[in-house]
Each structure stands twice: as structure tokens, then as C-alpha cells.
N, C-alpha and C positions, 0 to 999 in steps of 0.2 A: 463418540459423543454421548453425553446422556440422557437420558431418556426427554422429552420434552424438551430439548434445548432449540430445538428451532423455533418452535414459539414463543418459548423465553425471550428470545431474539428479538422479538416482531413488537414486545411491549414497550411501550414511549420510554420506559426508564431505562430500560438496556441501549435502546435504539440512539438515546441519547449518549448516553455515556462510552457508545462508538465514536461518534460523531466528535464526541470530546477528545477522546484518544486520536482519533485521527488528524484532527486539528494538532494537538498536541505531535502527533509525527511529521507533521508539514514543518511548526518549526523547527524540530531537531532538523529537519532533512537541509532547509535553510541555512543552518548555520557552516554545513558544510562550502556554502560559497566563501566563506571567510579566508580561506586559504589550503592549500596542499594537507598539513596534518589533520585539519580542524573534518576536514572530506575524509580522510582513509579513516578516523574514527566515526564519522557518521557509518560507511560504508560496513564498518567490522561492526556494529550497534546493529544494524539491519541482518547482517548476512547471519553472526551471532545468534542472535535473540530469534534469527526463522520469522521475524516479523513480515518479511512478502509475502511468503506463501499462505500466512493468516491472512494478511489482506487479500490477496486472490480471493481466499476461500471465501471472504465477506460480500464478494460480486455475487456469489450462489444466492445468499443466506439475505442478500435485499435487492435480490433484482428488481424488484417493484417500486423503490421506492428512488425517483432520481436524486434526491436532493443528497442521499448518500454514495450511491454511484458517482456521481460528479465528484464527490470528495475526493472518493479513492483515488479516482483519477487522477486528481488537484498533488493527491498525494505522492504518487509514480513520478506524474512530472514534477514537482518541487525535488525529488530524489533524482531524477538523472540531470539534468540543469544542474545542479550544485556540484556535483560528481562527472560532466561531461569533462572536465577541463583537466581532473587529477585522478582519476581512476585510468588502472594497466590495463592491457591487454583482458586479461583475464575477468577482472572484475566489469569490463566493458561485456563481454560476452556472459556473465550473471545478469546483469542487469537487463542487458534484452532479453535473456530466456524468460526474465521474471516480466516483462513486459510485454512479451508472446502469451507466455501465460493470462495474463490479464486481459487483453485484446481479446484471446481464448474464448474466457469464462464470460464477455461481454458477449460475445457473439453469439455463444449459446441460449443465451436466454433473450438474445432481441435481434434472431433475425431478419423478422421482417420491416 
């Protein structure tokens, strides 16, 4: 990371333009309902691009702030819903590591 980037983070304009992007992930993850191919290319765009475990990381980075948490969230589940029906074996068990993971990083910071 560098230097000062988590409070970068924390500024309305950044905070924002997560927010956007994540929105923006909801629908791609979405479009995967559409059918078998339209799913294993949402899935390879996720697994690809390592965008989970960015998102994981983002539960750290605004624990505080629910209205992004809920996103994320929004976001996990719009991705396995669209991909419970056409995703293997294999990619079934990505998806819940990446959603162990999440559950995780929620936990840690709101245990009580």
C-alpha cells in the first residue's frame, strides 16, 4: 500500500467512487443470471481480475461505515445467486472460500 492510502480511503471522493464501482460489480455479477455462458464469463472477470479478494479487503478499509458494508455484501450475494445454477464443482468451492473469507473479515471487526 502506499503511504497514506487508508485515509485516502476515508475521503467522500474516494469513498464514493467505491461505492460506484461496486454498484457497478452488482450489475456485471447480475448479468450472469442470463444464462450458462453469460455466468462462466462473469465468473473468469471476477476470479481474473482478483476482484474478491479486493473486495474482502475493502470490509477492513470501511468497517465503520455500513452503508458500504451492506454493499459489499449486496455484491457477494448478487455474484453467487447468478452463478449458484452454472458454476462447477470447483468454482463452487472459490466462491465460498471468497465468502468465508468475507463473513471473516466482517467478523473481525464487529464482534460484538
Amino acid at each position: 500500500q502506499q503511504p497514506g492510502f487508508v485515509e485516502k480511503c476515508q475521503t467522500e471522493a474516494v469513498r464514493q467512487g467505491v461505492e460506484c464501482c461496486l454498484e457497478k460489480l452488482r450489475g456485471v455479477s447480475r448479468a450472469g443470471l442470463s444464462g450458462r455462458a453469460q455466468a462462466q464469463r462473469v465468473f473468469q472477470f471476477v476470479t481474473q481480475t482478483q476482484i474478491l479478494p479486493t473486495v474482502v479487503r475493502l470490509m477492513d478499509l470501511y468497517y465503520t461505515r455500513h452503508d458500504v458494508l451492506i454493499l459489499i455484501i449486496r455484491c457477494f450475494d448478487d455474484l453467487v445467486v447468478s452463478q449458484n445454477m452454472f458454476s462447477s464443482d470447483e468454482e463452487t468451492c472459490v466462491l465460498c472460500e471468497k465468502c468465508l473469507e468475507l463473513v471473516q473479515a466482517y467478523a473481525s471487526r464487529n464482534a460484538s
